[in-house]
Every structure is written in C-alpha cells, then in structure tokens.
MARBA-3410 file (N, C-alpha, C, O; in Angstrom, 1 decimal):
96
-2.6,-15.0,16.1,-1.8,-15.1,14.9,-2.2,-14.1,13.9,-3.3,-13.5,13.7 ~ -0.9,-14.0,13.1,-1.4,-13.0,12.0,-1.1,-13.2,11.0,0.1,-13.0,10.9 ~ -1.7,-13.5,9.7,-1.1,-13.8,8.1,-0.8,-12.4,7.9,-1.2,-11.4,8.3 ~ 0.5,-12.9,6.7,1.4,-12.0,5.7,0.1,-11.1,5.0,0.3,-9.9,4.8 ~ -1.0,-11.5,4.6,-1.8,-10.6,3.8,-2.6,-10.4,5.0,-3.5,-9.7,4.5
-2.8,-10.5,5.9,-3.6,-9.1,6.9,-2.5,-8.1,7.7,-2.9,-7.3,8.5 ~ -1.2,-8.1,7.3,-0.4,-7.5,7.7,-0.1,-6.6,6.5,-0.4,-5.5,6.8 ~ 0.3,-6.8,5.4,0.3,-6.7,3.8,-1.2,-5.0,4.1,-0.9,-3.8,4.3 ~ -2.4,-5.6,4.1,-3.7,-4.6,4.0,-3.4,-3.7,5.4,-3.8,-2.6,5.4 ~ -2.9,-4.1,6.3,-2.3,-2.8,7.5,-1.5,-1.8,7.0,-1.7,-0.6,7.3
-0.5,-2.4,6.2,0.5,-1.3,5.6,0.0,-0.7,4.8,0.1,0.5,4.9 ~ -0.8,-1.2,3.7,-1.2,-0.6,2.6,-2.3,0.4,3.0,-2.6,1.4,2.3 ~ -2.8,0.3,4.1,-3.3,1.6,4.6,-2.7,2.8,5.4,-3.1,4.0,5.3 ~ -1.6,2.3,6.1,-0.7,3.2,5.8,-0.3,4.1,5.3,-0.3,5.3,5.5 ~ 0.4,3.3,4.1,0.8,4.1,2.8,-0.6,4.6,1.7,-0.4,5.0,0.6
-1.8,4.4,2.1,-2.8,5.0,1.6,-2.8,6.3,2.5,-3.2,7.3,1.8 ~ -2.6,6.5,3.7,-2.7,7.8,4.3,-1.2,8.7,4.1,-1.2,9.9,4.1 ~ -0.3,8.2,3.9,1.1,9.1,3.6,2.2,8.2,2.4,2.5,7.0,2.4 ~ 2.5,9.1,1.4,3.1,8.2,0.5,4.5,7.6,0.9,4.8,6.5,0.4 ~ 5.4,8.1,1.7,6.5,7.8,2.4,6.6,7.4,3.8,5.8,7.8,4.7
7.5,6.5,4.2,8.1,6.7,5.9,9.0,5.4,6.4,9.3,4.2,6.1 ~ 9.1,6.1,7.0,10.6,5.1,7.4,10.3,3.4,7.3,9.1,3.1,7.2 ~ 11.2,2.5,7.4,10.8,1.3,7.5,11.0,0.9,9.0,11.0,-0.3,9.3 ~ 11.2,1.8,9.9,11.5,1.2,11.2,10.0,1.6,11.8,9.7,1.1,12.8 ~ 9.1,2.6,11.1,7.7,2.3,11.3,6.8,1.9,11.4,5.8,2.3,12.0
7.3,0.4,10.4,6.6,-0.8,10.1,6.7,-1.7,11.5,6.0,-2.7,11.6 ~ 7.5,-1.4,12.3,8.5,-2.2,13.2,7.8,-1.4,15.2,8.2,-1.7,16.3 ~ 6.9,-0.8,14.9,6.6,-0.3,16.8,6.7,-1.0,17.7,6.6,-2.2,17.6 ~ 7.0,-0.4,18.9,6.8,-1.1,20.0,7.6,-2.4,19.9,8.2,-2.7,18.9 ~ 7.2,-3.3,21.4,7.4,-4.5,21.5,6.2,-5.8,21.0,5.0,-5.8,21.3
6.8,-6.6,20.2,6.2,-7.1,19.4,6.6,-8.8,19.3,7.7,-9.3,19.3 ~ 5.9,-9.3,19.2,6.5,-11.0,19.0,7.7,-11.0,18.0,7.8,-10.1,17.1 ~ 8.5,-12.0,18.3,9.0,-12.2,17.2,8.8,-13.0,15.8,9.6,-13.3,14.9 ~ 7.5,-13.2,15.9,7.0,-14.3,15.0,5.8,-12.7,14.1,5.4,-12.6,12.9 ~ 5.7,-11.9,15.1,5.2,-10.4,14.4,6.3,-9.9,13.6,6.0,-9.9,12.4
7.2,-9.7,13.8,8.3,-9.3,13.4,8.5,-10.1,12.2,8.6,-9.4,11.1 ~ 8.5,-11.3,12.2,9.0,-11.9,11.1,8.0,-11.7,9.8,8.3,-11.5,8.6 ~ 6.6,-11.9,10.3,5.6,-11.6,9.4,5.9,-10.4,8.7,6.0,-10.3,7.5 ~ 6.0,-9.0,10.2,5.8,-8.0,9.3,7.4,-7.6,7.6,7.3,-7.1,6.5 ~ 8.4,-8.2,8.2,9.4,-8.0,7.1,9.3,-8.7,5.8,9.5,-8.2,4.7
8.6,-10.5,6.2,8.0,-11.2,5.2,6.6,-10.2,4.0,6.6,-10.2,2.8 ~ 5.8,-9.5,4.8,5.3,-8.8,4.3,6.2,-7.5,3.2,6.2,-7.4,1.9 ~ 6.7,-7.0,4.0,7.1,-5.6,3.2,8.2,-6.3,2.0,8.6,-5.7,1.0 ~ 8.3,-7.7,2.2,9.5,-8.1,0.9,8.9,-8.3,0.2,9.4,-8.1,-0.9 ~ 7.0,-9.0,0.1,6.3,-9.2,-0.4,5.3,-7.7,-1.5,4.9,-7.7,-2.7
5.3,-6.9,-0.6,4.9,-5.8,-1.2,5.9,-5.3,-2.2,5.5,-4.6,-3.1 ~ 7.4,-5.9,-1.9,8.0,-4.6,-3.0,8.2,-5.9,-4.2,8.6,-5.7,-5.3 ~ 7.9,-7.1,-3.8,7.9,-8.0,-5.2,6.3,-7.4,-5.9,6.4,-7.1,-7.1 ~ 5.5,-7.4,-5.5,4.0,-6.4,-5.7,4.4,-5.6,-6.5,3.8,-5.6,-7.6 ~ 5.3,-4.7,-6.3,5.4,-3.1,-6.7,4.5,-2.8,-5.8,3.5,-3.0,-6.5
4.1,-2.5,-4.8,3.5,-2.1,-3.9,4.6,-0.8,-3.4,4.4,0.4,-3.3 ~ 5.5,-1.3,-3.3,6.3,-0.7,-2.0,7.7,-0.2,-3.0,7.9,-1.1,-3.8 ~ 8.4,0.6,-2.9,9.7,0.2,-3.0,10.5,1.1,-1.9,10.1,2.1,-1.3 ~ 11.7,0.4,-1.8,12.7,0.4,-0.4,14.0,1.3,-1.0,14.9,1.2,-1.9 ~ 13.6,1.9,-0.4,15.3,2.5,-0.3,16.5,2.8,0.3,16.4,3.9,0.7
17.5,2.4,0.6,19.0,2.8,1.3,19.9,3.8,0.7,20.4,3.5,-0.4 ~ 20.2,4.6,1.2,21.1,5.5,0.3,22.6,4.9,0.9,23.5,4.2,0.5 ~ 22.3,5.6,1.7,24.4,4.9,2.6,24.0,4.1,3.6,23.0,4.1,4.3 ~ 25.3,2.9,3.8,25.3,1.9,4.6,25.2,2.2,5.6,25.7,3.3,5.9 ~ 24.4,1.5,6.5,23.9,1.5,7.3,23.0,2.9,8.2,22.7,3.2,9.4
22.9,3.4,6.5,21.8,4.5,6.8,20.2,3.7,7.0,19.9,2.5,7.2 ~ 19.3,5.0,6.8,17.8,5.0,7.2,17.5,4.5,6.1,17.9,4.7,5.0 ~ 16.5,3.6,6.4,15.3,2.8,4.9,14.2,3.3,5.1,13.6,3.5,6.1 ~ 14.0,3.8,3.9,13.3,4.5,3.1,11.8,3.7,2.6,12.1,2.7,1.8 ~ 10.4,3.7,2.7,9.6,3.1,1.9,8.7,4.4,1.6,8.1,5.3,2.2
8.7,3.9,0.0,7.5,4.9,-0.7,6.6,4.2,-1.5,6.7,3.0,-1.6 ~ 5.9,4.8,-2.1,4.6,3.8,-3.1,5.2,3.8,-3.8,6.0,4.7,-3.8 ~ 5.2,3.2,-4.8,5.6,2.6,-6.1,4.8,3.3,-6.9,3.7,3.6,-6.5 ~ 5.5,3.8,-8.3,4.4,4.8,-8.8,3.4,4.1,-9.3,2.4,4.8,-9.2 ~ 3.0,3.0,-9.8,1.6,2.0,-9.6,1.1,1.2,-8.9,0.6,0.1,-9.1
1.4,2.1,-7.9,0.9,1.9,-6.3,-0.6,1.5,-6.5,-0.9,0.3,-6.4 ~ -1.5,2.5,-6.9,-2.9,2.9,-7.6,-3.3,1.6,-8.1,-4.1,0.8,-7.6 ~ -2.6,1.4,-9.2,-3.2,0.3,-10.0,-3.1,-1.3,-9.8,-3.9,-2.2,-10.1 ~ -1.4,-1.5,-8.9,-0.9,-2.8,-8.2,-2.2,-2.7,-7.1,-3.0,-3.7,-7.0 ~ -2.3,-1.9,-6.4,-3.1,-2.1,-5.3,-4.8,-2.7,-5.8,-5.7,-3.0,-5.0
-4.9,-2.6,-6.9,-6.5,-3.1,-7.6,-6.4,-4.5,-7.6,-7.1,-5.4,-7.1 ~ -5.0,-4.5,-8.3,-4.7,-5.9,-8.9,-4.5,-7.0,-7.0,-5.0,-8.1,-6.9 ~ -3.9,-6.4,-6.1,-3.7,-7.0,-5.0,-5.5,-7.4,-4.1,-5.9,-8.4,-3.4 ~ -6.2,-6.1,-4.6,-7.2,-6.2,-4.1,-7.8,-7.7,-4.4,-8.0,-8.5,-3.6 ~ -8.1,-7.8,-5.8,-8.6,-8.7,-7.0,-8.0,-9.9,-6.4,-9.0,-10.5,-5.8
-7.1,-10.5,-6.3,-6.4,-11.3,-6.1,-7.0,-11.9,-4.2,-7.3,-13.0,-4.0 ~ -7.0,-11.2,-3.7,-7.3,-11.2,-2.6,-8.7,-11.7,-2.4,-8.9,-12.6,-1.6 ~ -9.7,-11.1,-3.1,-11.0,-11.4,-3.5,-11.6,-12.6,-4.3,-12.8,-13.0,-4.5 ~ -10.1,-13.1,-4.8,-10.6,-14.1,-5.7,-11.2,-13.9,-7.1,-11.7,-14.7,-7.9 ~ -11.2,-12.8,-7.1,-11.9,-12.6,-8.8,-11.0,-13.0,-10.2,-11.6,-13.4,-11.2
-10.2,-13.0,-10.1,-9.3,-13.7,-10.8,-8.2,-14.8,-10.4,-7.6,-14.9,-9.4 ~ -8.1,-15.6,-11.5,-7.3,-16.4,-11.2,-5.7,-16.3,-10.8,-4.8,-15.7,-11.3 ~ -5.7,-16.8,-9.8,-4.6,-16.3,-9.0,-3.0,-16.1,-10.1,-2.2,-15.2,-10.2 ~ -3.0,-17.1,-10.7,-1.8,-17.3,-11.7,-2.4,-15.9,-12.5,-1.7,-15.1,-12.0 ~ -3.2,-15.4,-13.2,-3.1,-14.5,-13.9,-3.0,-12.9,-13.2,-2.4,-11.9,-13.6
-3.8,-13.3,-12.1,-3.0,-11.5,-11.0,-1.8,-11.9,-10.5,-1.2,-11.0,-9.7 ~ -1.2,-12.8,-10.7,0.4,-13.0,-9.9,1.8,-12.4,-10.7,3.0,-12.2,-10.5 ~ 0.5,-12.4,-12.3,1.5,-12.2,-13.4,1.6,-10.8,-13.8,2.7,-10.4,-14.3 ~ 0.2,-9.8,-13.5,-0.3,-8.5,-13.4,0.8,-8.1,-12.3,1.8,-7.5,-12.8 ~ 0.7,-8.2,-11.4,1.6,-7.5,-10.0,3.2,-7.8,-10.2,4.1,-7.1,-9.7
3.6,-9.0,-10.9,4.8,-9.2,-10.8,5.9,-8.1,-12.0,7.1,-8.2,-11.9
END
C-alpha cells in the first residue's frame, strides 16, 4: 500500500529534478488501480498546496504540470507539516 503523502514526496522530487512535464508522467506503466487513484488524489492535493499547478490549453489536449512559483517556499511549509513541527491547522493555512 501506498499513502497520498508518500506518493505526494515521489512527485515532489520529480519536479525537484525538472520544473515541468506532462501529467500522463505521473501515470507509468501498469499500475494498480487503487495506485492510480492515489497518485491523481495526490496531484489534486499538490495543486490545493500550490505545489503543482495544471494546465490544459485545448480540450482534450495534453496536461501540463509545472511548479508553482512558490514551489520553494510551499515545499518548506509541506515539509514542516509532515514533520510535525507545526501545528497542523497553522501549516494547512500557510500552504492553502
């Protein structure tokens, strides 16, 4: 099994090695579908973060994910939160 925040710190390293790339990236290979559900649950989660934001230009074009330009700074606050150094209500309010 795999939680939404160990899936969440996969991507984010990711997008720590390249600032862009497709969203069908996030998606390789053959995969559970209970993987699957995680990893989208995730990326909806990252772009409520500002972690991530998504892009579509034309319907049923290509999605787009890039870092959010406080990618940097959300990604502290994600860390923190993760860590427990603060109270969760107060980094939920930082990231949101």
């Amino acid at each position: 099994t795999i939680r939404i925040e160990d899936r969440i710190e996969e991507m984010i390293q990711t997008l720590i090695k390249k600032q862009h790339c497709l969203f069908e990236e996030f998606f390789p290979g053959a995969k559970s579908k209970l993987w699957l559900i995680i990893t989208f649950m995730a990326l909806l989660e990252m772009s409520r973060l500002r972690l991530i934001k998504i892009l579509q230009v034309e319907q049923h074009g290509t999605i787009h994910c890039t870092r959010h330009e406080n990618f940097d700074k959300n990604i502290g606050d994600w860390y923190n939160l993760q860590s427990g150094e603060e109270e969760e209500e107060s980094a939920m309010l930082k990231v949101s």
